[in-house]
N, C-alpha and C positions, 0 to 999 in steps of 0.2 A: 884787590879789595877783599875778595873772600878768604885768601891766606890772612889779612891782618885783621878780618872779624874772628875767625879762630882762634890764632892766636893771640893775640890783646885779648878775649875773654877768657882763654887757661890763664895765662898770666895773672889777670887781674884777681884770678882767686883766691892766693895766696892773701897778698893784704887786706882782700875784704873780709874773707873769713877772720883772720887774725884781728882785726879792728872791731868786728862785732862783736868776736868772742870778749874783748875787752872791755865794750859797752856794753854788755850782757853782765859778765863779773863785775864791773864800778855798780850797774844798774840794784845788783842785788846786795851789796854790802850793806843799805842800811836794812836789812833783815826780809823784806820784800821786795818785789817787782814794782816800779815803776810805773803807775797810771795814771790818768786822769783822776781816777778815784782817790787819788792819794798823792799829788800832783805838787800839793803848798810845801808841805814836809823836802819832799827832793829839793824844790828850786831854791828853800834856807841852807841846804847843804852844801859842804865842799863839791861834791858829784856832779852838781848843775854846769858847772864852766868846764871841769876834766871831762866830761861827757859830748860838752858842747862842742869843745877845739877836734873830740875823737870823732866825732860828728862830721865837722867840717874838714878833717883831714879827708874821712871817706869820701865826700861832694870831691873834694877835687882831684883824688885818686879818680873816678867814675869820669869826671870833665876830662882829666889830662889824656885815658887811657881811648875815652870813645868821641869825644867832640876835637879837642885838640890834635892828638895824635894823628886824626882823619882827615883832619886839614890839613896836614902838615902832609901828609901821603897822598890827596891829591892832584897836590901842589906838583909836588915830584914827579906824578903820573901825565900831568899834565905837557911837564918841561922836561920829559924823558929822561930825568935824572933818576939815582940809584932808591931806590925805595922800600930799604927792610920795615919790617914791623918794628924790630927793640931801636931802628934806628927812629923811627916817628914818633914811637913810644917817649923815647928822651927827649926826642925837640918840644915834644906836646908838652912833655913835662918840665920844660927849663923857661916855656911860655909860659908858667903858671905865676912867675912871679909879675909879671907883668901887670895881673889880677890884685895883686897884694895891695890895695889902693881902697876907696870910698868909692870909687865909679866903678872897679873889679869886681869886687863885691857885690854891688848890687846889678852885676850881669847873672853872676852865677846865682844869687838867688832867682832873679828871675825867670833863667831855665831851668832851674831846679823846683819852684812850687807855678810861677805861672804860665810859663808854656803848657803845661801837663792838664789844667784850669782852660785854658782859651783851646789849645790845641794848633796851635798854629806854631813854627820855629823848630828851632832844635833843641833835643828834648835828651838826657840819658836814661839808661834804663832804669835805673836809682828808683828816679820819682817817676814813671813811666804810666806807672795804677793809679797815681795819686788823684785823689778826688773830692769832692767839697762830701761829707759823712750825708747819706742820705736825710737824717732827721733837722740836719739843719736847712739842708735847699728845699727841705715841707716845710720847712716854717716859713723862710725867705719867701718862698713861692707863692705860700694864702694870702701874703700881705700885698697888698698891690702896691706899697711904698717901697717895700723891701724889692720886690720883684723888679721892679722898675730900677732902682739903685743898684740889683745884681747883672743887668741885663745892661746898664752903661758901663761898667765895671769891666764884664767880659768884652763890648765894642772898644774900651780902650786899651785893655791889655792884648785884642787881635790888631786893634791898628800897631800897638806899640812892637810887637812883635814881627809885624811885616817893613815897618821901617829899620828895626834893626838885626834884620836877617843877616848880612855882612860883617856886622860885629866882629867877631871873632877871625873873618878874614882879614879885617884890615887893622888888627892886633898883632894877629902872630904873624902874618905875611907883610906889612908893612908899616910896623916896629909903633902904633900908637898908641895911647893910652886908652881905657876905654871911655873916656866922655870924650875923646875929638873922633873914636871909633864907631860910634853911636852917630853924631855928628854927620861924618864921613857917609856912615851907611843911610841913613836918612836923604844926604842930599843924592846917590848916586841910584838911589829908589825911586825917588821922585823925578830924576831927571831923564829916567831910562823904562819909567813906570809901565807904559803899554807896552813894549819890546818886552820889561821883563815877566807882565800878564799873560802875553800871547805865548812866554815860555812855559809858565809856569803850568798853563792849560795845556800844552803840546805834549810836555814830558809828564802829566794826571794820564792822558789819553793814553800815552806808551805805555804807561806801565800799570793803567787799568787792561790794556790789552793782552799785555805779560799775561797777568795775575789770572785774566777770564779764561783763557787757550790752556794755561796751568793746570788748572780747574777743573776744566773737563778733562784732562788728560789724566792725572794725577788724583782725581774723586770721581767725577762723575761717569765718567765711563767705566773705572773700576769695579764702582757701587750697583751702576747696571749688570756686568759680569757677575759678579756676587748674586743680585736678587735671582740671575737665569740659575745660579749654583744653588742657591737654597730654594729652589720648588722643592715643594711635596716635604722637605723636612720642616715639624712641631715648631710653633712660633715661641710658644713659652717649655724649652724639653729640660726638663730638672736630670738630666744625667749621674750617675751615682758610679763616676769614672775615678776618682779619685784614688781608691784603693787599688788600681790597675799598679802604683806605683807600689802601693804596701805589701798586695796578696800576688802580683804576677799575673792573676787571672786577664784572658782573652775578653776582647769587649766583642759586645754582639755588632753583627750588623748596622743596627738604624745606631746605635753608640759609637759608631766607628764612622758612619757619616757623619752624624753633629760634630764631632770631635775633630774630623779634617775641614769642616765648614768653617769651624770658628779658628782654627790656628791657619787658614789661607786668608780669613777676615782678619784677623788680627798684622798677617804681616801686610797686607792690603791698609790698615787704616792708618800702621805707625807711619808706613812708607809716605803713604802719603803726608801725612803729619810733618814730617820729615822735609819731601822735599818740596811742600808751600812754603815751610821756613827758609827754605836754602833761596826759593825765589822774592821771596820778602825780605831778604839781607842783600840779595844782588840788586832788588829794585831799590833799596836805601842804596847801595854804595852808589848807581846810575843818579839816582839822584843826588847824593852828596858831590858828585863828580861834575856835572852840571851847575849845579852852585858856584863851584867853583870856578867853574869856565866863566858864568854871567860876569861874577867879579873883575876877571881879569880882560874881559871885554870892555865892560862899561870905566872900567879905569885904565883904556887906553894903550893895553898892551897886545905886542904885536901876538898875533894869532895865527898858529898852521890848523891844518888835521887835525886831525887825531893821532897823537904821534903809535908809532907801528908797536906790537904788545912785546917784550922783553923775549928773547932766544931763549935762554936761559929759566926759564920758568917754573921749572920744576913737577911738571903735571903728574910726573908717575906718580909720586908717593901720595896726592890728591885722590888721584886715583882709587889708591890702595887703601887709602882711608873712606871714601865712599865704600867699597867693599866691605870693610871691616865695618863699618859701622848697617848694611843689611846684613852680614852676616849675625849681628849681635840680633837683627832685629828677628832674624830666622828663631836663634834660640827662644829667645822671649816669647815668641807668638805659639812654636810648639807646648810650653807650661801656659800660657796663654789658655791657648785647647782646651789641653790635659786638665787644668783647677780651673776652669771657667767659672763653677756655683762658688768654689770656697773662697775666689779672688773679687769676683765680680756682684755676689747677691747677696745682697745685707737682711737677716731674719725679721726685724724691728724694724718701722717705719720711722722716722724722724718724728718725733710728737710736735703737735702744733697747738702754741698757745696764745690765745688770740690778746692783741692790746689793745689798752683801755677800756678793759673786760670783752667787748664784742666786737671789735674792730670797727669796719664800715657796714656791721651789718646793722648795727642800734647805735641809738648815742651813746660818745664816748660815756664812760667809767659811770655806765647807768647799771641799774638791776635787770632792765630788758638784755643787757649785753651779757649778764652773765645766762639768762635764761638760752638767747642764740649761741653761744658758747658752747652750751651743755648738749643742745638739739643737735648743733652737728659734730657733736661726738668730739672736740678740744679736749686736751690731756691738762691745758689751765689756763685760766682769763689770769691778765696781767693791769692791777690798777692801784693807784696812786692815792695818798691818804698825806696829810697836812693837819697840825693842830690849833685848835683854835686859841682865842685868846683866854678863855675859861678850861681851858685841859682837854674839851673832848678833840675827838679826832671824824674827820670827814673827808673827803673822798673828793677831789681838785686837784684839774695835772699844774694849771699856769701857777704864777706867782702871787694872781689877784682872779676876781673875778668877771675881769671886764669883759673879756669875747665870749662868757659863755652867758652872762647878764648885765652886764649894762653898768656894772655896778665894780667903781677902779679902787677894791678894796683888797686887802691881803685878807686869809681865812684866821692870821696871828692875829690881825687886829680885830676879831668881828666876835661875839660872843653867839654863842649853838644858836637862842633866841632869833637874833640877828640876821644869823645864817639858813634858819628857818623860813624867813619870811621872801626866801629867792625863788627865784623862778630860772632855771636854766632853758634856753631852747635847744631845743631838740640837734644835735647835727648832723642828722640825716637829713633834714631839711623839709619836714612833715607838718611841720609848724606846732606841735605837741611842745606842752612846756613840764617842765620835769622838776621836781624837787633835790636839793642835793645831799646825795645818801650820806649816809655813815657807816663805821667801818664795822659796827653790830649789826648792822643791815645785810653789810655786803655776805660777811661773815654768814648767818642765817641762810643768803640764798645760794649759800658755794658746799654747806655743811654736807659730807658722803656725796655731793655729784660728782665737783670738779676742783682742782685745785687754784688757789689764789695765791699767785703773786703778789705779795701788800711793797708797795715800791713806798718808803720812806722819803717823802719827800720835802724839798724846798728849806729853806733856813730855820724850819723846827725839828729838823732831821737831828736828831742829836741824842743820849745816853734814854734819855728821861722818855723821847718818844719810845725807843727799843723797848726800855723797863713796862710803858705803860700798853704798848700794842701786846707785850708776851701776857702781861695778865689777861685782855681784855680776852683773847685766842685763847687760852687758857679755862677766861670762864663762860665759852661759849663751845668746849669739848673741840677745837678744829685745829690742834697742831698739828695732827697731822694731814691735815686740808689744806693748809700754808706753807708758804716760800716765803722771807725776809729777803728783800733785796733791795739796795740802795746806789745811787753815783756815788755818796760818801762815805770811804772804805773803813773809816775810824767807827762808824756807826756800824757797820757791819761786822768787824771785828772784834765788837764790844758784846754783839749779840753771839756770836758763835763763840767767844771765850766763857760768858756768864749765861748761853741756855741752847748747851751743843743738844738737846733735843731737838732742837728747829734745826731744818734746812737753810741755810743762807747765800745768798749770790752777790756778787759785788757787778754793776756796771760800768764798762771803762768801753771807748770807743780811740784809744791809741797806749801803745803802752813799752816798755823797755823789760828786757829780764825774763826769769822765767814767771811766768802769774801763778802758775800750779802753786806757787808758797803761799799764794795769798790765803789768810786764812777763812775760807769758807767754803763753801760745799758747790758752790757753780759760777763760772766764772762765764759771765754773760757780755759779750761781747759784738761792735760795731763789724760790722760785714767786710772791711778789708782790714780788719786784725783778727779774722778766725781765720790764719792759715793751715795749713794740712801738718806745718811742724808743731804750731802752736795747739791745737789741736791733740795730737801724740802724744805732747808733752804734758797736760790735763788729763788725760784719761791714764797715762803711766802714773800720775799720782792719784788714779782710782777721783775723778771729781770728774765735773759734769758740764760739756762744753754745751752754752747756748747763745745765738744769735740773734741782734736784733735788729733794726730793725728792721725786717726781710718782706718789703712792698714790691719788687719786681719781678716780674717773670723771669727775666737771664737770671736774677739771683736766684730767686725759688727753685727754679730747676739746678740749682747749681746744688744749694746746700742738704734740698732734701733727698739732694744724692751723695750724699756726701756722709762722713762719720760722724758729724754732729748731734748731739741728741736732742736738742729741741730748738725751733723758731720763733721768735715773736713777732706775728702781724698783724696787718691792719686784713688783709685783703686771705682772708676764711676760703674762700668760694674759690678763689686762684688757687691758695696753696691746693684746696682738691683735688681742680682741674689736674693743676699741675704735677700730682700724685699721682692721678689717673693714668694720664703720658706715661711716665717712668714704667709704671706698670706694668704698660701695655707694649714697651718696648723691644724689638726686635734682636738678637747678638749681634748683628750688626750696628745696630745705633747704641745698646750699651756702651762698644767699641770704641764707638768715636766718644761719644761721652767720656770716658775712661782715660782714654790715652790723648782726647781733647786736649 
C-alpha cells in the first residue's frame, strides 16, 4: 500500500501538471485570468466547455489513480493475488468507464465537492481543502433560516455518504452500475449496520492509537530534547552568519551554538513532518484495507487471515529511499542553520486592514469604525458605497436596507433625502442608532490618517460610479488616501485604464490563469485561492497580494506569516494577538510553522 501511494503519486504528475498547464493557457487566451470578477464573459465563450471536459478529465485521472486503483489493490491484497501499482493503476482506470453514465457521474461529483463539505466517505486529494468560502457560511450562519437549511443539508449529505460507502466496491468489484451500487451499498449498511459501527469505532481507536504513540515518538519527545538543547541560548538571536558563506570568516562561539541549534531543529522538525505523513498514508491504506474486508464479509464471501505479506517485496530499495530522502533532509536543515534570518524573518509585518471600516470593533461601515481603525494603528478600513437613486453615493454593504433598518429598500431606489431619514442600529449591539454615512463623510474622516478601501458596490457598480467616485476623491484631496476596489473586474478595469493614478484591486474568491494580468494594482483574494504560487506569481509582476476575508485564528496565524502583504478582517484585536505570538516565537516553532 505504501509502494503504490508513492508511486501513483510520481505517476500521476505528469498528467496533472500537463492538464493544468492547459487550463491555465485555454484560461488566459481571452487576454485575462479567469474570475469570479469576470466570470459572465468566460461562460459566453468557447473556453467554458474546453475547460470544463479538461476539468473533468483531471477528477477522473485523481478518482482512477487514488480511489479506483486502491480498491482494486486491496482487493488483490486481500485474495493474495499479484498486485503491482501500473497493474491497479489500469484496472482503476478501465473501471472508469463504468462511471460514464447519469448515476456515474453523480458519484464522482459527490466525492469530488460533497464528501470534502460533510467529511465523511472517500475523498481525493483534488478537492481535499475544499470548502464552503468563509464569507458565505457568515452569512448562512446569522440567518437562523439559512443556518438551519445548511445544518440539514450537511445531516443529509453525512447520512448519504455513510449509506454509500461501498459504492465504488460493488462497481468495480462486482461489475454494477452505479444506481443498483448505491442500492447495493445502502442495503448491506443497513443490514450489517452495528457490526459495521462497532468496526468502524475499533479501527478510529487503532489508529488514534497509531497516530498518539507517533506523536510523542516523532514530536514530542523530540521537542523536549531540543528545549534541554537550547537552555541558556537568546530566544529572539538576529545572527549576522550569512556572510560566513560570502567572506569565509569564523563564526564566534554563541553563533556557532545558534547555528547548530537550529540546523539539529530543523532536521528534527522536517523528520518529524516526514514521518507523521508516512503514518497517516499507512493509517489510510489500514484503513482502506479494512473497508475492504467489511464488503467482502457482509456480501458473503468466504474469509481466511490475513493472508501472509508477499516474499518478494522488495524492501531494500524502500529502504534506500527512506535514507535518501533524510539525507536530503540533512542538507536542507544545515542552509536551514546557516540563512536562518534571510529564509525565515520577514522585515514588514503583514498590514491589516480592518472591514467594514472597523470590524467588530464598531458598527459595521460607520465613521466610529474608521475612528477604531485609526486608534490601533490599521494600514486601511475597507467599506462599501452604493449610489442612490439621485447620483449621490453612500455607504451600504447589503443590497437593500432591511437588516441594518427595517426598511426592504434598495439605496438605487431611495433618494439622499429619503436616505437621510434612516436610522441604522448599531451592530455591535449597544443599541445606539446611527445615521447612514456618505462617501464625503467617510472621505473627510480617512483624509492623512488611514487609508480607504471604497469597495464599488452592488448593481450600480458600473463606468459612471468609477467616473463619479474619482472626481468626488479628487475634490476632497484623498487619492492618495484611497484604494478602488470592486467583485466587478470590468468596473475596475475601467478605473485603472481611465485614472492609473488610483490604486485599484479587483475581488475574486475562485479563479483560473494567471490573475497577475488582471489589470489592477492588487489582486484581493478569498483565503483558499491565496496560494504560495499564486502569490509569487503577483508579486513577479510587481502587484500586491491581499486576503480576505481572514476571521480565523488557524488563518491569521497562517497568512500573517506568510508573503502576503495585507488582510482584510473583521477581528483587529485577534489579528494583534495573533502578531504578538509570531513575534514572540521561539526557532523552534518558526520551524514548525515553516516546514509545517
Amino acid at each position: 500500500m505504501w509502494t503504490y501511494q508513492i508511486l501513483s503519486t510520481i505517476m500521476i504528475i505528469a498528467p496533472v501538471v500537463v492538464l493544468n498547464l492547459l487550463i491555465d493557457w485555454i484560461a488566459g487566451l481571452g487576454g485575462d485570468a479567469v474570475t469570479t470578477a469576470n466570470i459572465k464573459q468566460f461562460l459566453l465563450s468557447w473556453r467554458f466547455p474546453v475547460i470544463l471536459a479538461l476539468g473533468a478529465l483531471l477528477v477522473l485521472v485523481y478518482i482512477a489513480f487514488e480511489l479506483m486503483g486502491q480498491v482494486h489493490l486491496t482487493s488483490c491484497i486481500l485474495s493474495g493475488q499479484s498486485s503491482g501499482t501500473w497493474r491497479c493503476i489500469k484496472a482503476g482506470t478501465r473501471s472508469l468507464r463504468r462511471f460514464m453514465n447519469p448515476g456515474g457521474v453523480g458519484t464522482i461529483l459527490f466525492i469530488l465537492l460533497a464528501v470534502p463539505i460533510c467529511g465523511v466517505g472517500l475523498s481525493i486529494s483534488l478537492s481535499s481543502t475544499f470548502y464552503i468560502p468563509h464569507f458565505i457560511m457568515e452569512t448562512l450562519l446569522k440567518n437562523p433560516l439559512y443556518a438551519a437549511g445548511y445544518i440539514a443539508l450537511l445531516g443529509f449529505l453525512i447520512w448519504t455518504a455513510y449509506r454509500s460507502v461501498f459504492v465504488l466496491h460493488a462497481v468495480i468489484l462486482d461489475g454494477m452500475t452505479p444506481k443498483e451500487g448505491k442500492k447495493h451499498s445502502a442495503r448491506i449498511v443497513m443490514e450489517h449496520k452495528w457490526e459495521f459501527i462497532k468496526g468502524l469505532i475499533k479501527t478510529g481507536l487503532v489508529m488514534l492509537l497509531i497516530m498518539t504513540v507517533s506523536w510523542l515518538l516523532f514530536s514530542r519527545i523530540p521537542e523536549l530534547l531540543l528545549g534541554n538543547m537550547g537552555e541558556g541560548l537568546p530566544k529572539h538571536y538576529r545572527a549576522d552568519v550569512v556572510n560566513v558563506f560570502k567572506e569565509g570568516r569564523a563564526l564566534s562561539e554563541e553563533q556557532l551554538r545558534v547555528c547548530m541549534y537550529r540546523i539539529v531543529a530543523s532536521f528534527s522538525v522536517m523528520a518529524e513532518k516526514y514521518l507523521m505523513s508516512v503514518v497517516m498514508l499507512l493509517c489510510g491504506a489500514y484503513f482502506m484495507l479494512r473497508l475492504n474486508r467489511w464488503y467482502l464479509v457482509f456480501t458473503g464471501r468466504e474469509q481466511t487471515l490475513w493472508p501472509e505479506r508477499p516474499k518478494k517485496a522488495r524492501y531494500r530499495w524502500k529502504v534506500i529511499l527512506i535514507l535518501l530522502v533524510f539525507l536530503l533532509f540533512a542538507i536542507v536543515s544545515f542552509f536551514s542553520g546557516m540563512l536562518f534570518e534571510d529564509l525565515f524573518y520577514r522585515e514588514d509585518a503583514v498590514r491589516i486592514v480592518a472591514h467594514r471600516t472597523g470590524g467588530t470593533l464598531a458598527s459595521e461601515n460607520s465613521l466610529e469604525g474608521i475612528e477604531k481603525a485609526v486608534e490601533h494603528g490599521c494600514y486601511g478600513a475597507e467599506t462599501d458605497i452604493q449610489r442612490t437613486k439621485d447620483g449621490c453615493y453612500i455607504i451600504n454593504h447589503d443590497d437593500d436596507f432591511r437588516r441594518l433598518t427595517g426598511v426592504a429598500k434598495a439605496p438605487k431606489d431611495m433618494t439622499m433625502d429619503e436616505i437621510r431619514q434612516l436610522r441604522i442600529k448599531d451592530t455591535t449591539g449597544n443599541g445606539q442608532e446611527l445615521a447612514v454615512p456618505t462617501l464625503e463623510e467617510m472621505l473627510d474622516a480617512v483624509k492623512g490618517r488611514i487609508r480607504l478601501f471604497v469597495e464599488l458596490k452592488g448593481k450600480t457598480a458600473d463606468h459612471r460610479m468609477a467616473d463619479d467616485v474619482v472626481r468626488i476623491i479628487k475634490e476632497h484631496d484623498c487619492v492618495e488616501d484611497t484604494v478602488l476596489i470592486s467583485l466587478n473586474y470590468d468596473v475596475i478595469n475601467y478605473a485603472e485604464t481611465h485614472y492609473p493614478e488610483f490604486e485599484t484591486g479587483t475581488l475574486f474568491f475562485a479563479s483560473l490563469g494567471d490573475v497577475s494580468r488582471l489589470n489592477c494594482d492588487l489582486l484581493i483574494m478569498e483565503e483558499e485561492t491565496a496560494t504560495s504560487s499564486r502569490i509569487s506569481a503577483i508579486h513577479r509582476a510587481q502587484k500586491q497580494a491581499v486576503v480576505w476575508t481572514v476571521n480565523t485564528e488557524q488563518a491569521m496565524h497562517h497568512f500573517l506569516d506568510s508573503e502576503i502583504d495585507a488582510v482584510i478582517t473583521d477581528r483587529i484585536g485577534m489579528a494583534e494577538e495573533v502578531q504578538a505570538q509570531l513575534d514572540d516565537r521561539t526557532d523552534l516553532e518558526i520551524l514548525e510553522d515553516k516546514f509545517g
